[in-house]
Residue, then its C-alpha position, 0 to 999 in steps of 0.5 A: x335690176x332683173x331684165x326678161x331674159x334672166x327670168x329662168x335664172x331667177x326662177x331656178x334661184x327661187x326654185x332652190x331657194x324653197x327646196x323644190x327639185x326641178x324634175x318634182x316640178x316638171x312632174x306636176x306641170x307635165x302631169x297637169x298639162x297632161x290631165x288638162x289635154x285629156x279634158x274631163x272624160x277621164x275620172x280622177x281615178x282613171x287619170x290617178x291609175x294611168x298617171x302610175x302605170x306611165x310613170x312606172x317604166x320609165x322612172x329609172x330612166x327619167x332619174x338618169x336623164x335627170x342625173x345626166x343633166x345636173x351632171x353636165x349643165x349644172x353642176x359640171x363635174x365633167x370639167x375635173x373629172x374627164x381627162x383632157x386632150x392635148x388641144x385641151x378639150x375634154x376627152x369623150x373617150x375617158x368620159x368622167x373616168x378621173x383627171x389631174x385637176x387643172x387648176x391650182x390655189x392662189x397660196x399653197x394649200x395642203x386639203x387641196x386634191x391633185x386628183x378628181x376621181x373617177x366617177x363613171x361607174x361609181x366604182x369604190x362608193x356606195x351608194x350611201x357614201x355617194x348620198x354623203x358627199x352630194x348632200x353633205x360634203x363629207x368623204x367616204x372617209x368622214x372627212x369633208x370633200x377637198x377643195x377644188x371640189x365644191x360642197x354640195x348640199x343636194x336634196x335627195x331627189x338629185x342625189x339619187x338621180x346623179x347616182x343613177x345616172x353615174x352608175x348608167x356609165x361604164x366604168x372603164x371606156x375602151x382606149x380609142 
């Protein structure tokens, strides 16, 4: 039974489920809110013209807002990939620089990483080698991902914008 306050949830299920990326959605929903504010005085022309010139400076930094969010509400790769403090909360001032992972299998497992890398930068991928482990799960190596690590399979909209956002950071924090 679905109750009205998992409406969104489902939503975004059915959203992944045909393949559509939430930012191409909220661009054309935001787009049509934006034409139908603007009312009929504008040409279809004009509105085409303005919607690329309001698009153009700001499409980089819409992709690392995109990328921000599916990294730290989605798919929270903060949760391994920032070290921790002692009280265990994470470390802000290490944001994403890599961790020893906290969790450990049930039963020995020998693929199991003892490290998450650093992410923060993108430092030691390319952006090519980042595509392959969001959108297929496979290493820089050709080797699938370790475990822990979950295999992604993003479509390449949020691939891209997950690898804006983490080249956005800086590589090495200053020690507070």
């Amino acid at each position: 039974m679905i109750r009205a306050n998992s409406r969104p949830v489902f939503g975004a299920v059915i959203l992944l489920a045909f393949g559509l990326s939430a930012g191409r959605l909220y661009s054309q929903t935001s787009a049509r809110s934006a034409a139908q504010r603007n009312g009929s005085a504008k040409t279809a022309k004009q509105q085409s013209a303005n919607q690329k010139n309001a698009n153009a400076a700001p499409a980089g930094q819409a992709s690392v807002e995109r990328g921000k969010y599916l990294v730290e509400n989605v798919a929270m790769c903060t949760e391994c990939h920032t070290p921790r403090l002692p009280n265990g909360e994470l470390d802000h001032s290490r944001w994403l620089q890599g961790a020893e992972v906290w969790i450990t299998p049930v039963h020995p497992d020998p693929n199991w990483a003892m490290r998450a890398p650093g992410l923060a930068g993108l430092q030691g991928f390319t952006d090519e080698q980042a595509e392959e482990v969001l959108e297929h799960g496979v290493g820089p190596n050709g080797l699938p991902i370790q475990r822990p690590m979950h295999i992604y399979h993003m479509n390449h909209e949020d691939a891209m914008s997950i690898i804006a956002y983490l080249k956005s950071l800086p590589a090495a924090y200053p020690h507070q």
